[in-house]
Every structure is written in structure tokens, then in C-alpha cells.
N, C-alpha and C positions, 0 to 999 in steps of 0.2 A: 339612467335607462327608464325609458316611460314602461311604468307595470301594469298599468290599470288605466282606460278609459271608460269613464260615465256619462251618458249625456242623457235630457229630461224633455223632453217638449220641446225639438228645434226640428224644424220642417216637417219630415214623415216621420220622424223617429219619436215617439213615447217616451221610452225607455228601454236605454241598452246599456249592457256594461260587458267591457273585451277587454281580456287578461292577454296578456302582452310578456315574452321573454326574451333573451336576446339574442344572437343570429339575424337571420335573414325572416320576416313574413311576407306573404303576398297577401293583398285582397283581391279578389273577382267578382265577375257578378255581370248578368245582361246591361249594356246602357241602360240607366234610366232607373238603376237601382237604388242609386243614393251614395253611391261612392264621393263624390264632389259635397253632400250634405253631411258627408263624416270628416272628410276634410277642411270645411271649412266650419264646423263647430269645433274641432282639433284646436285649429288655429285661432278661433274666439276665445280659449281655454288659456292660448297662448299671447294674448293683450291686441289681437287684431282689432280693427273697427267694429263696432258694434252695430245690430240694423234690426230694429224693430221685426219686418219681414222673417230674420230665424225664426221665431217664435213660431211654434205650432198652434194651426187655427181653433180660437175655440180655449187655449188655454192664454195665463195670466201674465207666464213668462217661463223663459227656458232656463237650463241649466246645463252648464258642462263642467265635469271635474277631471283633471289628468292628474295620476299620481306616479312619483318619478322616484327611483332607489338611487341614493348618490355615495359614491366613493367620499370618504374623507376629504381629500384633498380637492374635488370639486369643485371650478371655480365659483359656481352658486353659489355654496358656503359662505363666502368673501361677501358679496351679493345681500345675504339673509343679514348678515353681523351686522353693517352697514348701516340695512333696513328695523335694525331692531326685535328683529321675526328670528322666535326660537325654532330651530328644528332638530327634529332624533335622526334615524335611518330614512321614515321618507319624508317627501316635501309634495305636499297637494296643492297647485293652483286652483282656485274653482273660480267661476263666470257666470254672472246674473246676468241673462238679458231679458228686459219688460219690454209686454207687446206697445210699451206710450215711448219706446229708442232710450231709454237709460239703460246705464249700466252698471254694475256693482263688482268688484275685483277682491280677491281675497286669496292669502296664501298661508296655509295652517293655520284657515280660520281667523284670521288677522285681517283686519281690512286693507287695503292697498291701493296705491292709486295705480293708472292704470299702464303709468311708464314704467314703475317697479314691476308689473307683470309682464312687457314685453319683455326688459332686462333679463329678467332671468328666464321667458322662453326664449329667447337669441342664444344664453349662455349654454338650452339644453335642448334644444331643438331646432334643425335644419328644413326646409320644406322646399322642393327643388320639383320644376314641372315641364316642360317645355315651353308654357308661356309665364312661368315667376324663378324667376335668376335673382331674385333682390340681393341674395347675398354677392352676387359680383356685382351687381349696380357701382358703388362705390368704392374707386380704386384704394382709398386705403383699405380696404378687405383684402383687396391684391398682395400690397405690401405684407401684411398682417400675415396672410397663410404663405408668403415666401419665407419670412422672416423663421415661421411654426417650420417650414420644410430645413431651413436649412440650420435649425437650431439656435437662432438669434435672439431668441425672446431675452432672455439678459442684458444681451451687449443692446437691444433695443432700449430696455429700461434703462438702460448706464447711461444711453445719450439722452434721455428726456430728460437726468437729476441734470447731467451736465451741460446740457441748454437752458433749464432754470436757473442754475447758479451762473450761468453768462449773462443771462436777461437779469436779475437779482444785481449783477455787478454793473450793468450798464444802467440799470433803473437807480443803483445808489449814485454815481457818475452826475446823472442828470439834476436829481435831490441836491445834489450838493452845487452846482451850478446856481441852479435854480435860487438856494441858499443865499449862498455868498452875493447874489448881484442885487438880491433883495435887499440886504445887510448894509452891501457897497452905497447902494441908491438913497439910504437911510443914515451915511455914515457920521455926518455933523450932529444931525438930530441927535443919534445915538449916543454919541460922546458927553456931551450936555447931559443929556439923560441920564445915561450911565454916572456919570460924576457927582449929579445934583442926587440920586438916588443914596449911590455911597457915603454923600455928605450926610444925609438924612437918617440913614442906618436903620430904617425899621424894623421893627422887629413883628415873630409872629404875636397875635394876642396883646400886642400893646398898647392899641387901640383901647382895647375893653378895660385893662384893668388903669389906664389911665380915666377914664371915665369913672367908673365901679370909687378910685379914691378922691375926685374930685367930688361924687357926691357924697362920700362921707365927710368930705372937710367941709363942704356946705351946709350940711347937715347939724354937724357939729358947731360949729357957730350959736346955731339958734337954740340949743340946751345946755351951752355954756353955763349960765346961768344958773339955774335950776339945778344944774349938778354937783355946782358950789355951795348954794343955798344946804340940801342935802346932805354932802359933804361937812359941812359946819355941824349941823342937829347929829350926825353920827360921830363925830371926831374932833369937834369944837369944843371951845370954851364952854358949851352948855350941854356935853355929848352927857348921857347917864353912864357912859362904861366906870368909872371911877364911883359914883356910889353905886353903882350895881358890886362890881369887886368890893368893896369894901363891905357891901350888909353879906356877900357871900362869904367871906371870913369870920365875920362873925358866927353866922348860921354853924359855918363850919363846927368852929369851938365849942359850939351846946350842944352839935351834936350828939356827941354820947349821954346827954343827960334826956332826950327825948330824940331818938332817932326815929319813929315813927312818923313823929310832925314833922323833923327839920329835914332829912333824908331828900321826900319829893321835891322839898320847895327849891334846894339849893341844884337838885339835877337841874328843875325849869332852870333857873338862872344861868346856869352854865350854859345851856342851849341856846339862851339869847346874846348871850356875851360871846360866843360862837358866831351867831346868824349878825349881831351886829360887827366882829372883824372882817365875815364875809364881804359884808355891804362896804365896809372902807375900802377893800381892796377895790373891787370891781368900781366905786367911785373913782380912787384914783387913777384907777386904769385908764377908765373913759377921762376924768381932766386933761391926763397926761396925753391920748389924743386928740380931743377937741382945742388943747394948746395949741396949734400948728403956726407952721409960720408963713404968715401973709404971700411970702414972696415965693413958697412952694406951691401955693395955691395958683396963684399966676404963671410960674413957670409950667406947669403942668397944664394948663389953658393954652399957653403960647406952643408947646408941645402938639398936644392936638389940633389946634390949630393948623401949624403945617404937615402935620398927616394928613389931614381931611383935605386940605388943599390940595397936596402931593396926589390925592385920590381921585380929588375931580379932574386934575391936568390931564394924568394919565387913564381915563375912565378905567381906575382898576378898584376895587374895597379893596381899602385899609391895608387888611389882612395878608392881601393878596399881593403887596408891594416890594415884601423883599422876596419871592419871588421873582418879581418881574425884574427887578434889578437883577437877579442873576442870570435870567434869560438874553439881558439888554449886554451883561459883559461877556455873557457865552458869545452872542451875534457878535460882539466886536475883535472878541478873538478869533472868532471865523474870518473875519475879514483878515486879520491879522497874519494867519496860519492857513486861511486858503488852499493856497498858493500849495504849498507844502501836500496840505489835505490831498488835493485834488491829483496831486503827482503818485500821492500812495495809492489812491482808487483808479487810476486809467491804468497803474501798475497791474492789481489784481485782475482787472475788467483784461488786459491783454494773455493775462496767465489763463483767466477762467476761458477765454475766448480757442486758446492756442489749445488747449486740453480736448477741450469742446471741438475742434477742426482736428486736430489728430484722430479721436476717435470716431468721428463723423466718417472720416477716410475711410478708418481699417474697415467699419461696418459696411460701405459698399464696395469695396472689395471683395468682403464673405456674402457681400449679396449677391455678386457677379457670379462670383465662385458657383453660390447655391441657385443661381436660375440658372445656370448651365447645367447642372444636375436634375433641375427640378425638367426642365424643358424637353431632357431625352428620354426621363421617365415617361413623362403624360406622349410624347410623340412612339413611345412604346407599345402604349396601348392603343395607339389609335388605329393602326390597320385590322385588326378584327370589328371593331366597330362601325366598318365600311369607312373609314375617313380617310383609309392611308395613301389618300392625293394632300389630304391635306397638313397643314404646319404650325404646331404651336409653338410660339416663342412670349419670353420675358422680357418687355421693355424696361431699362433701368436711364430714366433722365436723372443724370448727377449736376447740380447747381450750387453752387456754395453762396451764390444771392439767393437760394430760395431756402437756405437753413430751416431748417423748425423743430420742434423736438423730436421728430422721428428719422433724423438724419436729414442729408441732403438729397434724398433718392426719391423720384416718383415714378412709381414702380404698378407697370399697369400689363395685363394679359392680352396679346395680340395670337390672330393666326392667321392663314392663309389658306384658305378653303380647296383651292386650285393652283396647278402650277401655271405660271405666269398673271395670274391673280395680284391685286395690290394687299397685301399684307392690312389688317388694319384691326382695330381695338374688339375682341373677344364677340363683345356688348354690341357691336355695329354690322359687323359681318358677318356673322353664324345664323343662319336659318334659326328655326325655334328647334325643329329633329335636331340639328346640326350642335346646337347650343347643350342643348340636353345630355348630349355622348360625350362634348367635350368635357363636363361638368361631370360625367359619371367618370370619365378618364384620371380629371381633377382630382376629385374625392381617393378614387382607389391611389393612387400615389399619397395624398394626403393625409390614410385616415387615421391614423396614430398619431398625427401633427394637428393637425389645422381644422380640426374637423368637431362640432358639436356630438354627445354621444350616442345622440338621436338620429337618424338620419332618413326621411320620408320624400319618397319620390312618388310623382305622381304621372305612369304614362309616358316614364319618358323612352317607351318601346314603342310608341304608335308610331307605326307608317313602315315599320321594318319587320322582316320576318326571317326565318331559317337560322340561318349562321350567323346575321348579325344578332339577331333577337336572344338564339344561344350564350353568343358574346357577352351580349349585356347581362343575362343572368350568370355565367359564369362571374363578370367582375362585380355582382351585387352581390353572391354568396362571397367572395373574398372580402368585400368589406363587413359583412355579416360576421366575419371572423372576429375582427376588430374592435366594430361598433353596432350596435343595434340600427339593424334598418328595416325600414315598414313601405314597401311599396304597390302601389296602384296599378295594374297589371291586365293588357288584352294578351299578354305571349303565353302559351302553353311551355315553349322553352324556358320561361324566367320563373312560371307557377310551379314547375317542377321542381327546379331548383330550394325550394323555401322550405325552410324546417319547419313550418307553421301556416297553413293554412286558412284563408278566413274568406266565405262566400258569402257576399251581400244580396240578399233579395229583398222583394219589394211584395209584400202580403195585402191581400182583401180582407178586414175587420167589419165590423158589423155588417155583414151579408152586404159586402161590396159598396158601404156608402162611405168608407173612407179605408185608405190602405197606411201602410207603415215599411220601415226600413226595417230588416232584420240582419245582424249579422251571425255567422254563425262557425265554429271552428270543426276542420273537417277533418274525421277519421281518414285512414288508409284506404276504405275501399272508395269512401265518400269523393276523394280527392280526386282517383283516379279516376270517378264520372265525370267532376266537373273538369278538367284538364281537356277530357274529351271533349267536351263539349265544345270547350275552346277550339278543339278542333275542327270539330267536324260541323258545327253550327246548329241549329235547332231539333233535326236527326241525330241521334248517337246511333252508329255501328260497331259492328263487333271490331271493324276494324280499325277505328279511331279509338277503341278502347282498347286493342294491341298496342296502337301505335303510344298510348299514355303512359301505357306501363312501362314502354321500350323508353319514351322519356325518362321517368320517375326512375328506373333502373340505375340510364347512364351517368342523371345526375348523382343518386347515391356511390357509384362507381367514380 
């Protein structure tokens, strides 16, 4: 429900701000007051086109903010999560417009682009006039508020999963076609591949650590030598470990006869007779592999060799070969098993398909069902509203070549203005008055269903007066019931009607060198002047102000 409008600097308007509740309002006001400059700063608020021109002259740039109280469950909600945009209880659009045509979009303060704020003004505001229908422009709308009447929203969603999982089976179908002819076309090469692969065995990383030992046994070669050398001065015929152990037992034995002197000397000794078993180890260690044998050296070259080979045949690294080997015998058991394959997926593809057309049926069936219901509602209403020559019906074209995920139905609003008249599409045949009642007929059937919670009309009483004009505000207070609706109004029959009142005038500021939109919410007696007004035109009488009250009465009555 919109609670609050703000708007700053857009055409005559300054600054205005109109609290908003829910029921039925009217606004009024002489032509030329600015009713059309509150509606369409509304609608700027709500992601329309933006135009330099809003801008009030003189200033830098406008602004409009709508704030709106939404139920839990409210599809915006959905909408927000999506968008990443937190909200509590309300959700405030607001709309930059600069007098240089930019625009700047924002919702709880969050910046936005500027298709997230149509989204969610579509999801919460309606704006219907005699000459803007956009919401029936496009007959999926049609479809969409049959579906809302007849309670299909479900069984709508059940056919869109099970149209994807049909499209999902016939797109695996193709994948696999596609597959196996590739595979087929390749199938010699393949085998050869595949076999010389398998002979070869790669492995991951065997690359590198064949490398990594071929340089150490290269390596090794060349400190052969020297580690012999080495080897001999620690653990040779000429090693000192033998007279070192031997002056350390000695030292031992005198110990006790001067342990101050002999103590230190025999720890050192012990530490180097220590650091030198160290050093024999780690010599023999490295002898033991710089020994290698000549022919591992070579095999481990001829190794690499047909890796690196194998790598440039198949432009794959190294690495990357047993891999590709198993890719190469997967493709050939594709080919292999095909066959097979291919009978299990046109299997599924015909179950998904069959599922998919079963339900596709029962849904226009219950769509049948519910535009016959929908049809003799709206043609219910339409003789108070002067239409009752004419005919609305629901066209339902059923196609099972035109499947798509909303079923097989295309489903569009036809009427018949007159009798003996050619019947034809809503959108085509309805005057603009004519368009307007059938849409207000629309809604009042609709408004628990198919209907945004906003609902703003504009005017769509011009041209009609008395009984019809009554009409129309009795069926706008009935939707007032429902949903919040905000209408633009010349009938003193639809002004009466409204639980809330709002007079638009248009004021002199600075001693007449420039004026402003005012709007303003009118008391009880307030009301009943301007009502009269309506009536009676630029003279108020007493008797147009009988006749106001006689209004405002029977509407409370």
C-alpha cells in the first residue's frame, strides 16, 4: 500500500508530501491544476522515463519519493532478496531527476538501476487511464490475470519446471548425438590414440620427478670424486678416528688424577669423534647415490623422451596425458555404448515430454473452465457502466506446436462493443471511455486475484455522467475494499464516494511571478464545497450544495 508521497522540484510543485491510506481516494481540482504533474512524478518514482523538462525551473533537480507498507508475504519481498536490498515494514523508492536528463534510482537508499525500480513498481503499482492500458498491452498479462482468476498460479508454475525438464531432456538427446558422431568421425584415430596412450601409461607428475632424478644423477657424476677423496681423509687408512679413540682412553684413565685438566679435553674429543661418524655417514650416503647405474640413467632419458614426444603429438603437457587418455577411451566407449545411450535418453525425453502434455491439457481445461467464469463476471458488471450492448469474452487458442512453458494456451481479451458488431481483441476495439469501464469491470472481478495492491486511475469517468458516473464509483469503492485505489476524478458521483479526499490547486507565490501545485486533504464540510463545485461549476449554490450532501449521504448509506 503506497503510505506516503514526496515530491521536490518537479514542474509547479516545490514541495509536497500526501499521506495516503487504504480504501478508495479521489483527487479533484479545476483543469490545469497539476493533477497530470502528480501523476506523472508518481510514475517517475515508479522507474518511468525520465525528462529533463520535470525539473522545476530555476532549480538543479527534482525529486520524488513513494513509500509503500508491504505484507510479508508480498511479492516485492521476493524482488528485494534477489536485489540484495534490505527492508523492514516499509520500502521507499526514491527518483533523481537533473535539469542536464540523468537519472539516479534508489530503494532504501540503496542505489538501483533503473529496471529493478520499474520491477518492483509493476509488482506494486497499477496506473490505468483512458489513454494507458499498458498493463493489457501484452497478452501474456491476459493469460497471467486468467490464470490469478481462476486459481492456476501453481499448476502454471508445475508446467514451466515441466517444460524445462522436457527442454533439459531433449537438449541432453542432442549433446549426445552431437557426441557420439564426433567420436564416430574420429573413430580410427581414436583407437590408435587410445592404445598408443595406454601403452605409454602416464602418469600424473612423472614428468617432473623424472627430470628432478635425472639431474641428480648428472650431478652426481661430477662429485664422484671428491666425495671419495673425502670419504678416504674421514674413514681411511689415514682417518684420525683410531688415534683420536685411543688418546681418549687414555685421557679417560688420568682422569681422576687431575679431572680439571682432563675432563674438558676428552668432552672436545668426544664431539669430534661424533661430528666425524656424522660426516662418514652422509659421505656414504651420497657415494652410495652418485653410484648409479649408467643404464638407469639412460632409461630414464628414453622415458622422457617418449613423454615429451607423446606431448607434442597430441599438443597436450605432459601432465595432462593420462587425462587425455581417459577422455580418448571414455569417446570410445561412447561410440561403443551409443547406441544403448541414446535409447535410455529418447526414453526419458518421451516420459518428460508425455508428463509435460498431460499437464499442459488438464491446465487449459481449468483455463476454459475459469474464463467462463471469469467472462460472466466482468459481463456482470458491464450494464451499469452503460456497456450492456456490449460482450466480453476470453479467447483461449490451444496449440500443442506452440508449447512453451506456460502451457499450450494463448490466451487474449476480446469484446464486442455492439450487437452484430465483429468481436475483436480488447486492445483494438474499445474506444479509450470504452477501454477504461471495461478495465474498471476487469479489476472489480479481479481484485483479490490479479491485481497490484495499488491501484490508480486516472479519469476514467470523463465523458459519462449520472448513473453511469455513480456506477463507476460504486465499483471503485468496492475495490477500495480490497485494494488501495487513488483516483483522478471530474464526477462528483465517484468524489463522494471516497473515504479520503484530496483537492489539487494551483497557487500565486511571489506576488504572482510564479505559481505552485498545492494539494490538500479535505475536511467534512471542506468536501462538501468542493463536490459542489463539481457540480455546479464556478457559482456554488445553495442548491448544489444540497444536492452534495444528498450525494455524500447516499454514498455513506
Amino acid at each position: 500500500m503506497l503510505a506516503r508521497l514526496s515530491i521536490r522540484d518537479i514542474v509547479l510543485i516545490d514541495r509536497l508530501d500526501i499521506d495516503f491510506a487504504s480504501g478508495l481516494s479521489v483527487l479533484t481540482g479545476e483543469t490545469g491544476a497539476g493533477k497530470s504533474i502528480l501523476l506523472d512524478a508518481f510514475a517517475l518514482a515508479l522507474g518511468a522515463r525520465g525528462d529533463a523538462a520535470l525539473v522545476r525551473q530555476g532549480a538543479n533537480q527534482g525529486q520524488v519519493t513513494a513509500m509503500f507498507e508491504l505484507s510479508a508475504s508480498h511479492p516485492a519481498r521476493a524482488q528485494l532478496r534477489e536485489s540484495g536490498i534490505a527492508t523492514d515494514e516499509a520500502l521507499i523508492l526514491r527518483r533523481l531527476q537533473f535539469a542536464d536528463g540523468r537519472t539516479r534510482a534508489f530503494v532504501n537508499d540503496q542505489p538501483v538501476s533503473v529496471q529493478v525500480l520499474q520491477n518492483l513498481g509493476s509488482a506494486l503499482v497499477e496506473i490505468h487511464g483512458q489513454h494507458d492500458a499498458r498493463a493489457l498491452v501484452d497478452t501474456s498479462t491476459h493469460r497471467r490475470l486468467l490464470d490469478a482468476y481462476g486459481r492456476l498460479e501453481d499448476d502454471s508454475a508445475a508446467i514451466e519446471l515441466l517444460w524445462r525438464a522436457r527442454r533439459e531432456a531433449e537438449d541432453a538427446i542432442t549433446k549426445h548425438r552431437t557426441e557420439v558422431e564426433r567420436a564416430a568421425r574420429e573413430a580410427e584415430w581414436l583407437r590408435h590414440a587410445a592404445e598408443e596412450l595406454a601403452k605409454l601409461a602416464p602418469q600424473p607428475g612423472e614428468e617432473t620427478a623424472l627430470a628432478e632424478r635425472r639431474t641428480d644423477m648428472m650431478q652426481a657424476e661430477k662429485v664422484a670424486g671428491d666425495l671419495n677423496d673425502a670419504h678416504d681423509a674421514v674413514a681411511g687408512s689415514a682417518s684420525p678416528v683410531p688415534a683420536l679413540s685411543a688418546a681418549v682412553r687414555r685421557l679417560e684413565r688420568r682422569g681422576a688424577q687431575a679431572p680439571g685438566l682432563v675432563a674438558p679435553a676428552v668432552k672436545a674429543l668426544d664431539a669430534a669423534l661424533n661430528a666425524l661418524e656424522e660426516a662418514r655417514a652422509h659421505l656414504e650416503h651420497a657415494l652410495l647415490v652418485a653410484n648409479h647405474d649408467p643404464q638407469e640413467l639412460e632409461r630414464i632419458e628414453e622415458r622422457l623422451f617418449a613423454l615429451r614426444a607423446a606431448g607434442r603429438k597430441y599438443s597436450s603437457p605432459v601432465d595432462a596425458l593420462n587425462a587425455l587418455a581417459e577422455r580418448y577411451a571414455g569417446d570410445l566407449a561412447l561410440i561403443d555404448a551409443g547406441a544403448e545411450r541414446l535409447a535410455g535418453l529418447e526414453k526419458a525425453a518421451r516420459e518428460a515430454a508425455a508428463r509435460y502434455d498431460a499437464a499442459a491439457a488438464a491446465l487449459s481445461a481449468a483455463r476454459k473452465k475459469a474464463a467462463d467464469k471469469l467472462d460472466k463476471a466482468v459481463n456482470g458488471e458491464l450494464k451499469p457502466l452503460k456497456l450492456d450492448r456490449a460482450k466480453f469474452s476470453t479467447e483461449i487458442e490451444s496449440d500443442a506446436a506452440t508449447a512453451g512453458p506456460n502451457g499450450i494456451d494463448r490466451v487474449e481479451f476480446w469484446v464486442q462493443t455492439n450487437p452484430g458488431t465483429r468481436p475483436g481483441p480488447l486492445m483494438k476495439v474499445a474506444s479509450g471511455g470504452e477501454l477504461a469501464r471495461f478495465l474498471l469491470a476487469l479489476k472489480v472481478v479481479l481484485a483479490d486475484r490479479g491485481s497490484a495492491p495499488t491501484l490508480i486511475f486516472d479519469e476514467i469517468d470523463t465523458g459519462v455522467g449520472g448513473a453511469v458516473a455513480d456506477a463507476i464509483g460504486v465499483r471503485l469503492g468496492r475495490l477500495g475494499d480490497r485494494v488501495q485505489v487513488v483516483t483522478v476524478t471530474h464526477a462528483p458521483q465517484v468524489a463522494a464516494r471516497a473515504e479520503r479526499h484530496y483537492l489539487i490547486t494551483k497557487d500565486a507565490l511571489e506576488k504572482g511571478k510564479r505559481v505552485a501545485t498545492r494539494v490538500t486533504e479535505l475536511a467534512p464540510e471542506r468536501r462538501r464545497e468542493e463536490i459542489a463545485r463539481m457540480l455546479a461549476g464556478a457559482e456554488i449554490t445553495e442548491e448544489a450544495r444540497a444536492a452534495a450532501e444528498k450525494l455524500i449521504r447516499a454514498a455513506a448509506g
